[in-house]
N, C-alpha and C positions, 0 to 999 in steps of 0.2 A: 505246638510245643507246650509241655507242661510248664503252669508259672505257679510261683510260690502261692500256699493256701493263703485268703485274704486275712485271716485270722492275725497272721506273723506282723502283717503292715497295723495292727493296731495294738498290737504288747507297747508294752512301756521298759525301754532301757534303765536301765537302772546300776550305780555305783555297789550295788550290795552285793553284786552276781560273781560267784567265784572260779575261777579256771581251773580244774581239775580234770585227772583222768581215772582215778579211782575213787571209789566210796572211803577207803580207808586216807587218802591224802584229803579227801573233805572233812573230814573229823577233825585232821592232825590242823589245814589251815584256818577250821571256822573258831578253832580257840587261840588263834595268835594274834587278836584284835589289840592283846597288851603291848604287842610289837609295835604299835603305831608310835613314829616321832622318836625311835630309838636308834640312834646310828650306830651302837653297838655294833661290831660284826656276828652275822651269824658262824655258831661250829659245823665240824664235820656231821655231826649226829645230825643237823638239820638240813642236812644236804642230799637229796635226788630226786628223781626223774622229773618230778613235778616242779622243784622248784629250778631245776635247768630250764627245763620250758618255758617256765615266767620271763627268766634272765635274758634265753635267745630271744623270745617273745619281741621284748622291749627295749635291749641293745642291738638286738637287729630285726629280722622281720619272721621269726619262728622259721621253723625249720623242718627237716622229715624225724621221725623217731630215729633212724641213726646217726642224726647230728647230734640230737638233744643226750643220746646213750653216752655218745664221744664227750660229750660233756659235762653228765654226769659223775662220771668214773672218775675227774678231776676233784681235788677238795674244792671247797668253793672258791678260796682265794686264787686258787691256779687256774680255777674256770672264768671268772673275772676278769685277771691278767689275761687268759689267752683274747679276751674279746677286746680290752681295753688297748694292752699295751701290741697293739698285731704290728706284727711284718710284712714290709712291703714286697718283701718278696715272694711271700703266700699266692701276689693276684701278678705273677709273670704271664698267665694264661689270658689275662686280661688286656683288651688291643686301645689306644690311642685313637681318639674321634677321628675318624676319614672324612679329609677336611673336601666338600666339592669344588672349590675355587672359583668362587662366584664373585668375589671380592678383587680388584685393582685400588692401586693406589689413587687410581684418578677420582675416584670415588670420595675420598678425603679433601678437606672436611667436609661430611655429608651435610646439606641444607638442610635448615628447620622445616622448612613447607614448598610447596611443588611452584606457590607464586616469587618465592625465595630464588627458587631455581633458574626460575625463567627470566627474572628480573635480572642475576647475576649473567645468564648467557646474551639476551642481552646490552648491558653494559660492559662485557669483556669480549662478547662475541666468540664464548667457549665456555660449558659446565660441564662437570664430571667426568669430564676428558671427550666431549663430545662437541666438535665445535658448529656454529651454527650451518646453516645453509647460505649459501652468498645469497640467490635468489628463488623463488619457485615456490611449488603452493607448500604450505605449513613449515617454512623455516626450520622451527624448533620444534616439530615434534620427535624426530631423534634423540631431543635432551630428555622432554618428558616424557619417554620412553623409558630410557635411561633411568632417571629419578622413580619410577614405578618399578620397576625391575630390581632394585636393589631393596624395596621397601619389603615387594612381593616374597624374595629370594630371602634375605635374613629370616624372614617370618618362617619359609619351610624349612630352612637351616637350623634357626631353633627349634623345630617339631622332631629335627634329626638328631639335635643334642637331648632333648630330653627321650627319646629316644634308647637314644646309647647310652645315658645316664639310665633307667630302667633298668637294658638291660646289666650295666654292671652292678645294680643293687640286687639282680640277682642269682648273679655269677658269684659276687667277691666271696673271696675265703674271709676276707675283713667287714662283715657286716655293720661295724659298729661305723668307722668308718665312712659309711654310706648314710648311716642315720643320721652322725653328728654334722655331715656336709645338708642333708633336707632339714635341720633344724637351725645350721648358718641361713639356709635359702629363706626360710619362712622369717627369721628374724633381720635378717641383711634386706628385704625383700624390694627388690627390682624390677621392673616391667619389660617386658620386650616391645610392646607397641611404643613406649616415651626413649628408650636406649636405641631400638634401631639396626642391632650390629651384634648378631648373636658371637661373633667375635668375644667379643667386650663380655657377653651372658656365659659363653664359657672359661675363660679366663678366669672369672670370679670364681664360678664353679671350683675350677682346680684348685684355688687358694682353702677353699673350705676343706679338701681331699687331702691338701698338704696342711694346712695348721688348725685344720679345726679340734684337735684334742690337743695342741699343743698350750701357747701364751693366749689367753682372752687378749691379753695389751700387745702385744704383735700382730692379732689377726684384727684387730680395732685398726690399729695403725697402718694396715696391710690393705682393709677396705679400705678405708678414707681416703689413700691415695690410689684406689684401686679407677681406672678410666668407666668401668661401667657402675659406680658409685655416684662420681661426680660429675657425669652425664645425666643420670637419674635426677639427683639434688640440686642439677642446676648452679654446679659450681662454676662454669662458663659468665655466668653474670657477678659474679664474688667479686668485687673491684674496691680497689683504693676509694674512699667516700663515698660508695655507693654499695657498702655490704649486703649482700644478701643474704635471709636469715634460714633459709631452708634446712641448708646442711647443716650445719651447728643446730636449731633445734632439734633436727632427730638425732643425731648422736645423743643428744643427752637425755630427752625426752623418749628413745625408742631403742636405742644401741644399747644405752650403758646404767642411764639412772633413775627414769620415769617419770612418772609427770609430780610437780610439788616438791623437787628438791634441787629447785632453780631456779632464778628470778628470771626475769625479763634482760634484764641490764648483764644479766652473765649468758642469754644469749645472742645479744649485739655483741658483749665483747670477744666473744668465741668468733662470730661470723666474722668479725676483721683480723682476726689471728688465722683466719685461714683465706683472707684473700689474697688472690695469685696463684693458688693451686688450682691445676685444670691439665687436662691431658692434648696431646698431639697424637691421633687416630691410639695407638694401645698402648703408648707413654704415658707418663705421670713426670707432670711438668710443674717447675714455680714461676712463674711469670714476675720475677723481681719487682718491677715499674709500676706491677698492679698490686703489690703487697704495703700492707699497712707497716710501718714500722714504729711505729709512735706506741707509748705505754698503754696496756689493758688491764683492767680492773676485771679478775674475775674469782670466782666462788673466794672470798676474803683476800684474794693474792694480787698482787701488781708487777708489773714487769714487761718488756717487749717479744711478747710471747707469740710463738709459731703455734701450727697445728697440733706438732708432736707434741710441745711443753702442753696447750691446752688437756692434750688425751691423757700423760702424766700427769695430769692436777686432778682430772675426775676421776682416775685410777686411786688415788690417793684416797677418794670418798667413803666411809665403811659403805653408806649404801649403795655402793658401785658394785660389791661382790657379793652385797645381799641379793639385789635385784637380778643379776646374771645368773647366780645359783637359784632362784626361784625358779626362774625361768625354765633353766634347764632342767631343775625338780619335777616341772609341772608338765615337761613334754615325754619327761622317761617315766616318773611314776605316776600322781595324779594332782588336780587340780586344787584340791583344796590341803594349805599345810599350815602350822600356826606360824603365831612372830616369832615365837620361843625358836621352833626348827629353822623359819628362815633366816631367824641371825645364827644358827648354830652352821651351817653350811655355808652363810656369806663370811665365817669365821675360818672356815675349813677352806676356803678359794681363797679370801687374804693370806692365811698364811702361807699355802702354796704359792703364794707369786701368780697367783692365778691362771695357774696351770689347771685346765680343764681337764686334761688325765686323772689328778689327782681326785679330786670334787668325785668324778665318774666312780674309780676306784670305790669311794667311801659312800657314794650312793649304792651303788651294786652291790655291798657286800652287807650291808644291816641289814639290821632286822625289820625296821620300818618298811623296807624295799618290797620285802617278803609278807607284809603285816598283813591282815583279809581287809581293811579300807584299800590298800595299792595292788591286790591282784585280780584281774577281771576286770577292772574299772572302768577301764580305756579305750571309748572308741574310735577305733582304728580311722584313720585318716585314709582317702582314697587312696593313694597313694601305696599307703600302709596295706590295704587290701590286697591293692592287684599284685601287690610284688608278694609279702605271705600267701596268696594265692598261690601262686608260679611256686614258689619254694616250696613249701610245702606237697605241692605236687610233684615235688625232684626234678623240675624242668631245669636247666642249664643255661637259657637264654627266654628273656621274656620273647614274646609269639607277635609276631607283627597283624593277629587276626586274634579278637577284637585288637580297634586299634589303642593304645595306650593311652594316649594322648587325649581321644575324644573320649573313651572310658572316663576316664580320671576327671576331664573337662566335666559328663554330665553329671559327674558326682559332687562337683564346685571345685576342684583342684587342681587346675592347669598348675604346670612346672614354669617356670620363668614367666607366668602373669598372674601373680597374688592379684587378689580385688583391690587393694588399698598398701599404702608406704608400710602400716604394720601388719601385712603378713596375711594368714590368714587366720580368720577366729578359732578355728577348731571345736573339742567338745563337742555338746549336742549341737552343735550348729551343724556341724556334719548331717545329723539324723533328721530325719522328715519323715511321714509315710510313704511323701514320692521320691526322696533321694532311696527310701528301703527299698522300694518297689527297683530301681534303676540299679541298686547294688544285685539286687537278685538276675536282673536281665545280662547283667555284668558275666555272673557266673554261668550263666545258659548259654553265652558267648564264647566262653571258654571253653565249656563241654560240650555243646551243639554250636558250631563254626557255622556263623551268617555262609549261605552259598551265595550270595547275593552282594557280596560284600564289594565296593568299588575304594578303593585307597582314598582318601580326602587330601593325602598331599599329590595326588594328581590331577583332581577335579577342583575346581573352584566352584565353591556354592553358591553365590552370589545370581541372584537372578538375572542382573543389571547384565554381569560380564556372560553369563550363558546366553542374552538375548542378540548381543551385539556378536557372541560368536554362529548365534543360527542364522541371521540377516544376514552375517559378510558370505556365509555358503551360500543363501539364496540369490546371491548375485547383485544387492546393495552396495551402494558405495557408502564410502566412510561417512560423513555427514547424515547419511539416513541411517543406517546400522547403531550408530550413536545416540538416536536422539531417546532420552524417557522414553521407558516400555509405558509410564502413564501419566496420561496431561493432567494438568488442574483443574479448573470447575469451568464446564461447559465445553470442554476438550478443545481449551487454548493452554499451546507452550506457556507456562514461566518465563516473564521476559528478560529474567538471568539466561535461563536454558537457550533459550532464541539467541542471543549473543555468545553463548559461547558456541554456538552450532555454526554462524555467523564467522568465526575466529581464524582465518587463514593464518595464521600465527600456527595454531596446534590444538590439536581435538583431546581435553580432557580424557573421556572417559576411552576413547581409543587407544589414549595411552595407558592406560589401566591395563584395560585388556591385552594389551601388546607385553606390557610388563610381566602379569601373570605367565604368557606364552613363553619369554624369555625365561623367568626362572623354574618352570617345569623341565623346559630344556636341557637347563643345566644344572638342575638343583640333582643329586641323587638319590634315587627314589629308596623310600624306607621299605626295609625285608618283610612280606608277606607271608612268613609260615605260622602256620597252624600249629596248637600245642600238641602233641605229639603222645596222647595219653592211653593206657591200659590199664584200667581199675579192677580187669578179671587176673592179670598176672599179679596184681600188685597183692589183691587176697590172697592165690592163688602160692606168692611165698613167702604170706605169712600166718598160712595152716589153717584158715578161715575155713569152715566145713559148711555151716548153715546162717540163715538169713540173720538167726541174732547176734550174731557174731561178725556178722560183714557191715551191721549200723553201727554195731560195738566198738569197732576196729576203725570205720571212717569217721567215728564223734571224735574217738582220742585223738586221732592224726590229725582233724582240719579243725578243733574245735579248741580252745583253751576255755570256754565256759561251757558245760553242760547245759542241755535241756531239762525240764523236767519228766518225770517217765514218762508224765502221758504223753509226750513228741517224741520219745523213744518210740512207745508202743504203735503211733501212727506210722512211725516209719518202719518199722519191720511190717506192719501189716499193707502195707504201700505196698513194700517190696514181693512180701508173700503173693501178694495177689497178681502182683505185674511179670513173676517168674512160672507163676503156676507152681511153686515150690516150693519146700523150707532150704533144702538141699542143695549148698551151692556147688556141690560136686556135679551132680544132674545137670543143672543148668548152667556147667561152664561154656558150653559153646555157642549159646543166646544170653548171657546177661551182661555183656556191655553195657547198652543203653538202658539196661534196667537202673543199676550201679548209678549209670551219669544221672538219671534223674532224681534219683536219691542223694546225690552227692548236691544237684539243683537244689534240692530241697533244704539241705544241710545249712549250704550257702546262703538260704534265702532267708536262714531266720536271724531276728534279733541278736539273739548271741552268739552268732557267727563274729557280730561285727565288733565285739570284744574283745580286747586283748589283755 
């Protein structure tokens, strides 16, 4: 298979590089450098095809040239509005997560650790609705079965929400919608391996779907008492004389105000103004008995303040809607803005009541938005990739082949496990030679389908659980099938591992593996098609006659940054030589895979990954 020339893996990305589709819109944007820092709106005069494209670009994830048409034809403030202010009833064609039902009640509340577990069965002689054995060899490994089974099962359940999440970011008629719920994720950011309960990971979800362009101080208030919040933050330990400072430092520190515009002492008194809040499985509960009620001293105020009164007091902070609206500045247009701008936009969210609509509104429509520093800037987040990919190509549901999830994965972006509580870094942290190199193998996945390809939510990689399932076929018993595939030095067992092999109580890693079996069982398996593509029709109606016209035709469509000619000129001579042809009329009925390699190639350079 053809892979991108080595040359592409050592360009240098660069903020200078600008998204165009004509020669004449690179003149018109490399003199609006004056536009930087202007929230003036732009007029009708300054409005089309090019600067649609920026707009879909970057409030949702670009589009085919007859979205971008449909949305040019609009003045810009009505093309704004349609992306900002969308109707719900635009995405009726859009279907509700199909829940597998792997989840019981008995299951609640789920134990911290598998010794947890076994401790509690037991002392009660019943966990997770699993009760022990009266007599006979391994008691309890029923429970920690059980206990593996659910840990196994949430984990491909989450692979199944982010999944569906996919594919609705590249279905929705609402793209904007979609973007501001992936910039709630990355800034709200949650793990699934510490939460447990893709329950809880979707639910949040939805909250970002339903209020993320609404109140900043409702969807504050929304998460904080949201169950997979305060499972993450460790609000469960938040007690009467024994605060815990988790959750109250990242609010302030990561939610709302940043780091330097809070003492120490405002956050002790925050952690006891929200102790007693904690949920019961996907409730949000106050626990009275465990709540502080005694006076708090915080940001200059006193009083016997709750959670909510603390989130109105930081609401109140001006640099509570500077640093919000930075924020969100820095994820739709680009990273570097002054103080001057950022208090002129934490000016524009105060007085909106910070309403994130509005902020939106007044970013998308200046001139700054459109300036040559904020077009082309921006590299696209994996994320960002695969689904501009997909759309771009007029696909209607992302393709279960490559698979999403390990895509996005080798690119650093899993969905529901940021690296760390703030998110992920973004910018050139994205870019590497070998993340570029992995971006381009990305798109060779899409256009050439692995035939080889095995689902990852069906197999378990783990070399441990695949050894334990080749021994039990060859006719091991449990005990031997279980033990380390490799001994310690001088090939003696670990005298851990010897005792727990030892364990007629219940065999660890048996339950591992029994676990995984259960939730393959029952987990449902994610959709395996292939994208669905024709790059000879898609010239084919739109009057492309010969080869320089068919790289012409596939830069403007998948490309918002130009190459420079000489990457033109290589690809048409790519092309020429791989068709035997200039003539794409001649070789309509062989250049498929001519096309996909060329569109490989597209995908594989530097400025592909610009938006």
């Amino acid at each position: 298979m053809l892979r991108a020339p080595n040359r592409f893996a050592c360009l240098a990305i660069t903020g200078s590089a600008l998204a165009l589709l004509s020669s004449a819109g690179t003149a018109q944007l490399a003199s609006l450098a004056s536009w930087q820092d202007d929230l003036a709106p732009i007029t009708n005069s300054d409005w089309n095809y090019e600067t649609a494209a920026h707009l879909l670009e970057r409030a949702g994830f670009g589009g085919t040239p007859a979205q971008i048409e449909a949305l040019a034809t609009l003045p810009p403030k009505a093309a704004v509005n349609s992306l900002v202010n969308f109707d719900s009833a635009n995405n009726r064609h859009l279907q509700a997560f199909e829940h597998s039902g792997i989840h019981d009640p008995a299951l609640e509340p789920f134990p911290p650790s598998r010794p947890a577990t076994t401790e509690l069965a037991i002392n009660t002689g019943e966990a997770l609705g699993v009760r022990v054995k009266p007599e006979g060899n391994r008691r309890l490994q029923p429970v920690v079965n059980k206990f593996f089974y659910w840990l196994r099962a949430s984990r491909l359940e989450t692979n199944r929400v982010a999944y569906w999440w996919a594919d609705r970011m590249v279905a929705s008629n609402n793209p904007l919608q979609e973007k501001m719920a992936l910039f709630w994720h990355g800034h709200y950011a949650i793990n699934e391996s510490k939460v447990r309960d893709y329950r809880k990971l979707l639910n949040e979800l939805e909250l970002f779907h339903e209020m993320g362009t609404g109140s900043f101080r409702d969807l504050m208030v929304a998460v904080a008492q949201d169950p997979a919040m305060l499972s993450f933050l460790d609000a469960g330990v938040n007690l009467k004389g024994a605060p815990n400072e988790n959750f109250a430092r990242e609010i302030m520190e990561l939610f709302t105000m940043g780091v330097g515009n809070y003492s120490e002492t405002d956050i002790r008194e925050a952690a006891r103004a929200f102790t007693g809040w904690n949920y019961v499985d996907l409730d949000f509960v106050i626990n009275e008995d465990q709540h502080d009620n005694d006076a708090k001293n915080f940001l200059g105020h006193s009083g016997n303040f709750d959670g909510v009164e603390i989130i109105d007091l930081i609401m109140e902070q001006p640099v509570t809607a500077e640093y919000i609206a930075s924020k969100i500045y820095r994820f739709f247009v680009r990273e570097e803005l002054s103080q001057a701008l950022a208090e002129e936009l934490g000016n524009t969210l105060r007085d909106a009541d910070y309403d994130v609509a509005t902020l939106l509104e007044t970013i998308f429509i200046s001139k700054d938005f459109y300036s040559a520093p904020s077009v082309g800037s921006q590299i696209k987040s994996p994320v960002h990739l695969a689904v501009s990919t997909y759309r771009k190509l007029g696909l209607k549901s992302a393709p279960g082949v490559p698979d999403f999830n390990r895509a996005t994965g080798a690119l650093s972006q899993s969905l529901f496990r940021p690296p760390t509580v703030a998110g992920w870094a973004g910018g050139r942290s994205w870019m590497t030679p070998g993340l570029l190199l992995e971006r381009g193998n990305f798109a060779r996945d899409v256009l050439f389908p692995d035939i080889n390809f095995v689902p990852p939510d069906r197999v378990n990689g783990s070399s441990e659980i695949r050894s334990v399932a080749d021994r039990i076929r060859q006719g091991l018993d449990i005990t031997s099938a279980t033990q380390p595939s490799s001994l310690g030095e001088g090939g003696i067992m670990a005298e851990s591992n010897m005792l727990a092999d030892r364990d007629e109580e219940f065999n660890t890693r048996y339950g591992s593996f029994r676990g995984w079996q259960m939730a393959i069982e029952r987990v449902i398996p994610i959709p395996r098609h292939t994208a669905r593509l024709n790059l000879s029709k898609m010239l084919d109606e739109h009057g492309v006659e010969n080869t320089s016209e068919a790289v012409d035709y596939l830069l403007a469509r998948f490309m918002r940054v130009q190459p420079d000619n000489s990457t033109r000129s290589m690809l048409i001579n790519f092309l020429n030589e791989d068709l035997g042809t200039t003539s794409i009329t001649d070789a309509q009925s062989y250049m498929e895979d001519s096309l996909r390699l060329v569109l490989h190639l597209i995908m594989s350079q530097p400025e592909f990954q610009l938006g």
